[in-house]
C-alpha positions in Angstrom: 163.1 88.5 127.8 159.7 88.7 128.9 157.6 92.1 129.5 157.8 91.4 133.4 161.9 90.9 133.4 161.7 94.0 131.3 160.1 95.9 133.8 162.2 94.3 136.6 165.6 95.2 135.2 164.5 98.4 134.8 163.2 99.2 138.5 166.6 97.8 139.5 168.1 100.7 137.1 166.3 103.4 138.8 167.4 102.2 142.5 170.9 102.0 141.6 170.5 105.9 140.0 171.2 108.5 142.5 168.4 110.9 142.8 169.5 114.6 142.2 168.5 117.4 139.4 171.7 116.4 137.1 170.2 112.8 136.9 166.1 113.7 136.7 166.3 113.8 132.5 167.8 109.9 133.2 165.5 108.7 135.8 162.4 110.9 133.3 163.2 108.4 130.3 163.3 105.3 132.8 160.0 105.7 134.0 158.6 106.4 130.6 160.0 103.0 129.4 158.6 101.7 132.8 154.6 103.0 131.9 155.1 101.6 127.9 155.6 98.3 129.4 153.4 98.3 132.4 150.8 99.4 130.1 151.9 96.5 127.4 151.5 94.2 130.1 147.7 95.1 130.9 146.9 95.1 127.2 148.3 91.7 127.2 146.0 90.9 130.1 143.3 91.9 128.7 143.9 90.4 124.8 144.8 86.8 126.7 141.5 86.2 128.5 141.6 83.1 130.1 139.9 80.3 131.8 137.5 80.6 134.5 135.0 83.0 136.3 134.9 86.8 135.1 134.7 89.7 137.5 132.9 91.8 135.5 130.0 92.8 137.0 126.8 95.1 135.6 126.6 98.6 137.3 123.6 99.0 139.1 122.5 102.2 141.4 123.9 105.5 141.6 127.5 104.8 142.2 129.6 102.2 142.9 132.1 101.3 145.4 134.8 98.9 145.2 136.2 96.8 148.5 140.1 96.2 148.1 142.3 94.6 150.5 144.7 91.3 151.5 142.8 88.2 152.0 140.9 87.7 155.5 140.8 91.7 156.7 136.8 91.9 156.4 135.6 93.2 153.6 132.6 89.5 152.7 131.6 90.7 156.7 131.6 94.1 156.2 129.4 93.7 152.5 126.9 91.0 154.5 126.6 93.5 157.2 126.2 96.4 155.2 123.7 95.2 153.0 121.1 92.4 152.3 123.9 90.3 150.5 125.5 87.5 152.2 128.8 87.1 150.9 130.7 83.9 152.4 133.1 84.0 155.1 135.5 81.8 157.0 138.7 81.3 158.9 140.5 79.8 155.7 142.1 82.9 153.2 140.9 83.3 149.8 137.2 82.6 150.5 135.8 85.1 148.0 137.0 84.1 144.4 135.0 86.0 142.4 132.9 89.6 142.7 130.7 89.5 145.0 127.7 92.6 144.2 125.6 94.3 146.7 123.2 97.2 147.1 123.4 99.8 150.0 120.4 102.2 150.2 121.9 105.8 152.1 119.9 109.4 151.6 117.8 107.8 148.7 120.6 106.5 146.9 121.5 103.3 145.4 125.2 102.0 146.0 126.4 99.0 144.3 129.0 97.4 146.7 131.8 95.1 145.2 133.6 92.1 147.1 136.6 91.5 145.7 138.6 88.9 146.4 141.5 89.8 148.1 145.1 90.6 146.9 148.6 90.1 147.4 152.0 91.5 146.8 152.9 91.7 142.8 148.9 91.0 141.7 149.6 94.5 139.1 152.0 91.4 137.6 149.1 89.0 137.9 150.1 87.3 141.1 146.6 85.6 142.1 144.5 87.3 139.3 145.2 90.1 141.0 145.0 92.7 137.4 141.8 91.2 136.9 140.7 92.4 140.8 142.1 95.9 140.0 140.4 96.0 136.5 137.1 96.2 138.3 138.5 98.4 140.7 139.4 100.6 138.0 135.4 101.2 136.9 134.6 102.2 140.6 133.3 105.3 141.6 135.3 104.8 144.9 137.5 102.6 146.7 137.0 101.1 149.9 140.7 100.1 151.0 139.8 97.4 154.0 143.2 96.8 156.4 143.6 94.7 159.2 144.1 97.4 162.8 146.2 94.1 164.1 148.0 93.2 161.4 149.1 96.8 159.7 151.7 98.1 162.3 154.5 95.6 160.6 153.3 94.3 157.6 153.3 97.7 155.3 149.7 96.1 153.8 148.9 100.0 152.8 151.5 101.0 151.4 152.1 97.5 149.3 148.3 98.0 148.4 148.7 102.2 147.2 151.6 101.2 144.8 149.6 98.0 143.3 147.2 100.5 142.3 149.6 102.8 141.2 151.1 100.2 139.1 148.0 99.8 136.8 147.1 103.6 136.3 144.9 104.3 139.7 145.5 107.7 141.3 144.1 107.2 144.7 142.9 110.9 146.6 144.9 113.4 143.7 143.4 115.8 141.1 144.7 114.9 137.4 148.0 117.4 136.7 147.4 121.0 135.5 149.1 119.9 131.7 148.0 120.9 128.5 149.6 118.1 126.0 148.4 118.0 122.1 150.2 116.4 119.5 150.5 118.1 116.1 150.9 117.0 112.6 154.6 118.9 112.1 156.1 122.5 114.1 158.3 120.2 116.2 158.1 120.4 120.3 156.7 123.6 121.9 157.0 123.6 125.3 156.3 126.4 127.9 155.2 127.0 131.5 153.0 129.4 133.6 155.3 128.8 136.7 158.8 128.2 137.4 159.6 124.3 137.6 161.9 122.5 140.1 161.1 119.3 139.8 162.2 118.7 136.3 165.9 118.7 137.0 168.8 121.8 136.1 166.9 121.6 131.9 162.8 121.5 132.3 163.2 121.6 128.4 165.9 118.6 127.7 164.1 116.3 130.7 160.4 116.8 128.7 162.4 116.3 125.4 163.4 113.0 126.5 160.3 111.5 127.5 158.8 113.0 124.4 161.3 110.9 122.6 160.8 107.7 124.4 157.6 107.7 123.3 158.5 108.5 119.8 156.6 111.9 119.7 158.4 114.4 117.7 155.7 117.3 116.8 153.3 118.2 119.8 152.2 121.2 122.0 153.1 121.1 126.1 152.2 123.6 128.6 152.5 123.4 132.4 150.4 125.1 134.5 151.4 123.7 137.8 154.9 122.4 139.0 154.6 119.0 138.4 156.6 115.8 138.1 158.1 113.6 135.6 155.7 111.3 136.6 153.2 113.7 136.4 154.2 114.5 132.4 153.6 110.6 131.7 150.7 110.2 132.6 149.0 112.9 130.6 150.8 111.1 127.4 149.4 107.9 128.6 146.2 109.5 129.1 144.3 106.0 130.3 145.2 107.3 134.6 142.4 107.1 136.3 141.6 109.4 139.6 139.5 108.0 142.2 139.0 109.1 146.1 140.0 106.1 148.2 138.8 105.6 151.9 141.0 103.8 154.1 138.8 101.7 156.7 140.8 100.0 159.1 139.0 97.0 160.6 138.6 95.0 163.8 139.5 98.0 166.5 137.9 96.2 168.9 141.1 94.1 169.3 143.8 96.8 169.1 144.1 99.2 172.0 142.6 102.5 172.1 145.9 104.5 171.6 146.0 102.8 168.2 142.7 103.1 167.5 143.3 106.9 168.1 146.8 106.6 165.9 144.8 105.0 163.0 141.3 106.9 163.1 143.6 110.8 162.9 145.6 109.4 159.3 144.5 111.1 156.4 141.8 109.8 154.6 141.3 107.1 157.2 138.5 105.9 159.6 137.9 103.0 162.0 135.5 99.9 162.2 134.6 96.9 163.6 132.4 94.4 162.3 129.7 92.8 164.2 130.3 88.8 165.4 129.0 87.2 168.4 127.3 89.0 171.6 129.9 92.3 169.8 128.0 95.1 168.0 129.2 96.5 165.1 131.5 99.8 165.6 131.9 102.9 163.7 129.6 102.3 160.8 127.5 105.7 160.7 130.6 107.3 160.2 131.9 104.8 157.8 129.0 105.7 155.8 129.1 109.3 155.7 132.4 109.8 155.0 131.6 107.5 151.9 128.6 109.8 150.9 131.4 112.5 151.6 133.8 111.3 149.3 131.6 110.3 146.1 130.4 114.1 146.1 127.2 113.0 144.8 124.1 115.6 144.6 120.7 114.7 144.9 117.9 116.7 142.9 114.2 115.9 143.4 111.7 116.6 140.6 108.4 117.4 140.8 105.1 117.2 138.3 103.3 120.7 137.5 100.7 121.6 140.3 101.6 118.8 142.8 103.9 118.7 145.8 106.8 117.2 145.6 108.1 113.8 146.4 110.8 113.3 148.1 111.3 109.9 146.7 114.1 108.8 143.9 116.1 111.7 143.0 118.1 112.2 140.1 121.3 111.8 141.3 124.5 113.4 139.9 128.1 113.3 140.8 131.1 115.5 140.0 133.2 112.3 139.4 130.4 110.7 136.7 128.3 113.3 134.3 128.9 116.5 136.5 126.4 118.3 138.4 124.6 120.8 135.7 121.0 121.5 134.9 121.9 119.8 131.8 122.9 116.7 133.1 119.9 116.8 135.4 118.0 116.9 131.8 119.5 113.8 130.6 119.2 111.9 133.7 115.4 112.1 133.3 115.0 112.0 129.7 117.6 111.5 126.6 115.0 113.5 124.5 116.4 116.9 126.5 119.5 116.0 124.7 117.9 117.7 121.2 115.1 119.8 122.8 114.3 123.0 122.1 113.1 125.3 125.0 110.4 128.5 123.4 109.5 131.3 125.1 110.0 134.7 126.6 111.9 133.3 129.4 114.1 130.6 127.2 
């Protein structure tokens, strides 16, 4: 049995188990079997290779930003419109095949933009090279999730996007759990909380022992500072998650009537576009672009020589998400020397 039957049989498990606090301990040790495989199945991804084109891409700018989405919602228009790159486009789905790169200049900062091709249902599985797609996702700054106004009412494109990206270890929009995990050499399992936890089931204590045990870890410290999940508990042991604000831009409003566009633009996280094609103007993009200045949380810091003004051109840019915003990652943006400099003086 393959690793993808593996992991089929076992989702088919957790649907039949009744969700309740007798059965959390169960359903705790099912999902940890669940993340060993799905993260097996990446690593075999990744060791297989394969023929044809790469995605990979070299960073470039201040931060990048990755377009996901189905095939045909807009994202080779919205890259070509948003900056100098013309990515191709047409009627037909499955235009763009590979990554397509471009540059967006906003506030003095360099974006790198990245056209990917378009996904489908089960591509965390490798339906249409789809873990390829999401590996480049993965080394984004941000995520640009492109839907269709017309087409999302019925077809659930969202949601079946949020839990492909789930699937392969993106956390779209959440903060990494409050939990201090350690393993130790021998001492067994300590386990202890700051807060009272009701989402571990009737036994906190037997439902962290178990997934412990799944993954064969026997001596190790565990300390929960929030009350969090089962899932939460995994993916601190699996330690590869990654967290990463997402921006839902819902595209071609000016097909859709007002009342939806209204409905959509109000969701969290969410705002409303339309491209520009024709005698049409483009729609919505100055606030498409702050709200993606808004979410990378990136801080620009202009230098300036001894005794001249200075020039508000090319700042050192830092980011919360990337080295942190600190005078010392300011240093090391300019020069790596700062890294083993030594600062003299009555004011050091």
């Amino acid at each position: 049995m393959g690793i993808v039957d593996r992991i089929k049989e076992i989702e088919d498990e957790m649907k039949r188990t009744q969700i309740n606090k007798a059965t959390e301990g169960h359903l705790g040790r099912l999902k940890a079997k669940l993340a060993k495989l799905r993260t097996e199945l990446l690593e075999e991804g990744k060791s297989s290779g394969g023929g044809g084109e790469g995605f990979d891409v070299a960073k470039s700018g201040d931060g990048r930003v990755a377009l996901i989405g189905f095939p045909s919602v807009g994202k080779s228009t919205m890259l070509s419109q948003l900056t100098e790159t013309q990515s191709e486009t047409n009627a037909v789905e499955f235009t763009t095949l590979t990554c397509i790169p471009g540059n967006l200049l906003y506030n003095d900062v360099r974006i790198q933009l990245l056209d990917l091709p378009g996904i489908i249902e089960g591509a965390a599985h490798g339906r249409g090279r789809g873990r390829e797609v999401i590996a480049v996702a993965k080394s984004a700054d941000m995520i640009l999730m492109v839907l269709d106004a017309g087409r999302e009412a019925g077809n659930r494109h969202r949601e079946i996007l949020e839990n492909e990206l789930e699937t392969v270890g993106l956390r779209l929009n959440r903060q990494p759990p409050d939990i201090y995990f350690r393993k130790k050499n021998g001492g067994g399992i300590t386990f202890n909380s700051t807060i009272r936890l009701t989402k571990l089931g009737d036994d906190p204590y037997q439902t962290v022992y178990k997934i412990l045990h799944e993954y064969k870890i026997h001596n190790c410290e565990v300390l929960f500072r929030e009350d969090c999940t089962t899932d939460d508990l995994i993916d601190v042991i699996e330690g590869n998650r990654k967290y990463v604000k997402c921006l839902y831009v819902y595209n071609k409003i000016d097909v859709v009537s007002i009342e939806d566009v209204d409905r959509l633009a109000r969701m969290p996280n969410s705002t409303v576009i339309a491209c520009a094609h024709g005698d049409r103007p483009a729609l919505n993009f100055d606030t498409l672009l702050a709200k993606m200045w808004d979410y990378m949380g990136l801080t620009r810091v202009y230098t300036k020589r001894r005794g001249e003004a200075p020039q508000f051109e090319e700042p050192v840019v830092l980011g919360s998400e990337r080295k942190g915003v600190s005078v010392q990652s300011a240093c090391l943006s300019v020069r790596s020397c700062f890294a083993v400099a030594l600062t003299l003086g009555i004011l050091a």
